[in-house]
C-alpha positions in Angstrom: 16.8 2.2 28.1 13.5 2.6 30.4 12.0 4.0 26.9 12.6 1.4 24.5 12.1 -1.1 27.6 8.3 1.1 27.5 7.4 0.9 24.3 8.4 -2.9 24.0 6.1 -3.6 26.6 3.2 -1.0 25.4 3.1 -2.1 21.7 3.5 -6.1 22.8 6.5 -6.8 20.7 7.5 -10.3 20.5 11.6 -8.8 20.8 12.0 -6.2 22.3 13.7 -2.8 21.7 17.4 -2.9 22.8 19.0 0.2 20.6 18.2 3.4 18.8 18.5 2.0 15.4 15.7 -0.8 16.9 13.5 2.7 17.3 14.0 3.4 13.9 13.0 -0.1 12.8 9.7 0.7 15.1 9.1 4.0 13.6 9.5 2.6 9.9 6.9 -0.5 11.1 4.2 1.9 12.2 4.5 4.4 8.7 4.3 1.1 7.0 1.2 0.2 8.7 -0.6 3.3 8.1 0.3 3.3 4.2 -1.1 -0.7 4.4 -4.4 0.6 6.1 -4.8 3.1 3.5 -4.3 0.6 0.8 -6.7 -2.1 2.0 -10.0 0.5 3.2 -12.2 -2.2 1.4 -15.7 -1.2 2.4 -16.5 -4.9 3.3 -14.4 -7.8 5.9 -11.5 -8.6 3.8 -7.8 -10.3 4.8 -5.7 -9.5 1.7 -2.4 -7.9 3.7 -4.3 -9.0 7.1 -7.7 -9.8 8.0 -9.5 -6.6 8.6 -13.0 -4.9 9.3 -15.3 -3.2 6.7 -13.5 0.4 6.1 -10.7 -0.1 8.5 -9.6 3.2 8.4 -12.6 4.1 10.2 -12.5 1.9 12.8 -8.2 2.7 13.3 -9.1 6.6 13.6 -11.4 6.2 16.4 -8.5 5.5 19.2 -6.8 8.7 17.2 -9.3 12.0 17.7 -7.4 13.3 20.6 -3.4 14.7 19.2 -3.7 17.0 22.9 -3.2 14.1 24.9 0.1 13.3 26.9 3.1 11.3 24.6 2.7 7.8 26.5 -1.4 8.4 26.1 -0.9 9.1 22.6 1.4 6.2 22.2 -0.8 3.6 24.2 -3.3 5.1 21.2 -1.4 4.2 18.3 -0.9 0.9 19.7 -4.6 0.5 20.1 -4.8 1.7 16.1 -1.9 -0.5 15.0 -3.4 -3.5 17.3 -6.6 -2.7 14.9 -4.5 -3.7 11.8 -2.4 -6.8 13.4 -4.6 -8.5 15.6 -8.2 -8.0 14.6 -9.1 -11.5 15.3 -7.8 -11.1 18.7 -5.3 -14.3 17.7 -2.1 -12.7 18.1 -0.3 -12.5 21.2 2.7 -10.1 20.6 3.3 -7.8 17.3 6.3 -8.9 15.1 7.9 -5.5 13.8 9.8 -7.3 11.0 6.9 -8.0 9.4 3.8 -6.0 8.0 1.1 -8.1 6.3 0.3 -12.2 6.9 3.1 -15.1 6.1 0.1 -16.3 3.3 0.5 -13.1 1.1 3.9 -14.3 -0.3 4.8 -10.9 -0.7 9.0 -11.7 -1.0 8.1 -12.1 -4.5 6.8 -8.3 -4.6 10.2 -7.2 -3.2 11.9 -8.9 -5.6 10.4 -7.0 -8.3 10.9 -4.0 -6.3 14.1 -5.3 -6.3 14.9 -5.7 -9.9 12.6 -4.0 -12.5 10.4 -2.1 -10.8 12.2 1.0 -9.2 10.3 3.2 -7.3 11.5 6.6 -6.0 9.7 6.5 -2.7 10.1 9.9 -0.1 8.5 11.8 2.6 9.1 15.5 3.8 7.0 15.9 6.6 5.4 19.0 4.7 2.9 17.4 2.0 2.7 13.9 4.2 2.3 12.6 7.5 5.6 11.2 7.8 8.7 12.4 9.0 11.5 13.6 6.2 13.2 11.1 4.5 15.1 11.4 1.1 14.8 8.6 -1.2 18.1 6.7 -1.1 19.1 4.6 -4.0 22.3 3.2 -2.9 20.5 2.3 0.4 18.2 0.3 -1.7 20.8 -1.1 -4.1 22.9 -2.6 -1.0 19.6 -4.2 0.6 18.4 -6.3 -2.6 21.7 -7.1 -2.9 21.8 -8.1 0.8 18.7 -10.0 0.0 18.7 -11.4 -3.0 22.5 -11.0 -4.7 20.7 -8.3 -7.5 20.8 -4.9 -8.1 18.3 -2.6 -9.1 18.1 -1.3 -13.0 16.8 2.1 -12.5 16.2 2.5 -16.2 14.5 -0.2 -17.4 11.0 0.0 -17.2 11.6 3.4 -18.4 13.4 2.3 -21.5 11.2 -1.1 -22.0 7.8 0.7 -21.4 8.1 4.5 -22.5 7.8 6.1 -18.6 5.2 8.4 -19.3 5.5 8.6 -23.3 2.8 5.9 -24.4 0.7 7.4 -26.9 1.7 4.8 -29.4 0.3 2.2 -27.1 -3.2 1.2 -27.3 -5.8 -1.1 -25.5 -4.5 -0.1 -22.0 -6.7 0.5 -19.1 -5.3 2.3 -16.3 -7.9 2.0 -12.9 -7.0 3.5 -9.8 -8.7 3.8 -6.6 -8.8 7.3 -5.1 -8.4 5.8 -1.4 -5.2 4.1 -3.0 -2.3 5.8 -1.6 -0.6 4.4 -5.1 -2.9 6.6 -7.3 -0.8 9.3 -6.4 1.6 7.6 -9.5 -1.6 6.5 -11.4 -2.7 7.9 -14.9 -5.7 9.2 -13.8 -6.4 10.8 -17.4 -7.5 9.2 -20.8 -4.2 9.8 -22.7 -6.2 8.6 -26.2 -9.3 6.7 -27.4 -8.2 3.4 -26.4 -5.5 4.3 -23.1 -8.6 4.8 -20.9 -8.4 6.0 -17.4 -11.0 4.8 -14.7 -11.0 6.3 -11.2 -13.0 4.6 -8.4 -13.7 7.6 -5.5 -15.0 5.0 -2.6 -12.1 2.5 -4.4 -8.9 1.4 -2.0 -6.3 -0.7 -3.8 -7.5 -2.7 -7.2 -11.0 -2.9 -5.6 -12.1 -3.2 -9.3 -10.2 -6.2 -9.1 -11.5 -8.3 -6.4 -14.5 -10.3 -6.6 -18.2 -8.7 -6.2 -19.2 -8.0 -2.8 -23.0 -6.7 -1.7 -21.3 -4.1 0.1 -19.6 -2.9 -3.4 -19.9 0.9 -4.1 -21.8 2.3 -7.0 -18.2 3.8 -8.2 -16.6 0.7 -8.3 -19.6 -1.5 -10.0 -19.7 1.6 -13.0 -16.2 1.2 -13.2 -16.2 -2.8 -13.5 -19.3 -2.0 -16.3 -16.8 0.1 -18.3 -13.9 -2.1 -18.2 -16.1 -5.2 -19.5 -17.4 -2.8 -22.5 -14.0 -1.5 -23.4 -12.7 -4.9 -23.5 -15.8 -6.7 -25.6 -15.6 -3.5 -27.8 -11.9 -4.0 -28.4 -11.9 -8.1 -28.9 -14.6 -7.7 -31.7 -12.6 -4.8 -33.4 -9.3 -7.0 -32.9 -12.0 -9.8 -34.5 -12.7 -7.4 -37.4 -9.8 -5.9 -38.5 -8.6 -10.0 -39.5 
């Protein structure tokens, strides 16, 4: 009890910890945190999961050099890192673990998806990540959409609607990934054919190619918005020729 009654207090929770399973819940927050960081490592100010300094990443690792330090030093560090990610504008005044990125991003509509069409096998083993093991559960996720939304999840249909992996019949298809975009890892990162084209960004974090120009732009990501405009004009006036 003095623990949870600790960490409620040294991560500034707005309710805090009363059980083990609400130490889960914690532990689950903070992983989610660090896979968000990774996402949004925009070289430039940005608030797209929560407003953020240029290359956030940077600026989280600093409070985590030291791994000798004592448990409740290292812990008052990742609250420093996570206070980084939350409270950056130095407006919040406790941290809300139910929640990982701002109200405004409507993200429910994400988890519906999730939810629905878009299964995702998601684990960690400790080994090849920085997490701790966890086997990726599908009934787990069943029961919670249903919980949430009264669905269930089809685990085969973007497979059978879309061809998984086997798309060589498709065309016109440009798959961009950022390489600082923990997603990638799932990304076609490989032209499959002439016209499924493949465009990795190495300073890029999530659809960076995507968001509007930015003087603080990399030179990977400005190539890579050059290509995609050329692929497309070169495919409109062949679609424009071949009627």
């Amino acid at each position: 009890d003095a623990g949870l009654q600790w960490l409620s207090n040294t991560f500034h929770l707005c309710s805090p910890l009363k059980t083990l399973q609400d130490a889960a819940v914690l532990k689950n927050w903070l992983s989610e945190t660090w896979v968000n960081l990774a996402m949004v490592n925009y070289p430039y100010k940005a608030d797209f999961l929560q407003p953020l300094p240029a290359w956030p990443i940077q600026e989280v690792c600093k409070f985590l050099k030291d791994p000798s330090l004592s448990d409740k030093l290292l812990l008052q560090n990742v609250f420093q890192a996570v206070n980084l990610y939350y409270n950056y504008t130095g407006e919040t005044s406790c941290l809300d673990v139910s929640q990982t990125a701002t109200k405004s991003l409507g993200e429910m509509g994400w988890y519906y998806q999730a939810c629905t069409e878009m299964v995702m096998p998601l684990c960690t083993d400790g080994v090849h990540d920085m997490f701790e093991p966890q086997k990726w559960d599908f009934d787990a996720l069943s029961e919670e959409c249903y919980r949430m939304w009264g669905v269930r999840p089809r685990l085969s249909w973007i497979l059978s609607m879309y061809g998984g992996k086997n798309i060589s019949s498709h065309s016109n298809i440009i798959f961009s990934n950022g390489s600082l975009d923990p997603w990638s890892a799932g990304g076609v990162t490989q032209n499959l054919t002439n016209s499924l084209v493949a465009v990795v960004i190495p300073d890029g974090a999530h659809h960076l190619d995507l968001r509007s120009r930015n003087p603080l732009d990399p030179k990977s990501v400005q190539q890579a918005r050059a290509m995609e405009i050329c692929l497309m004009k070169e495919w409109i006036e062949k679609a424009r020729h071949s009627h």
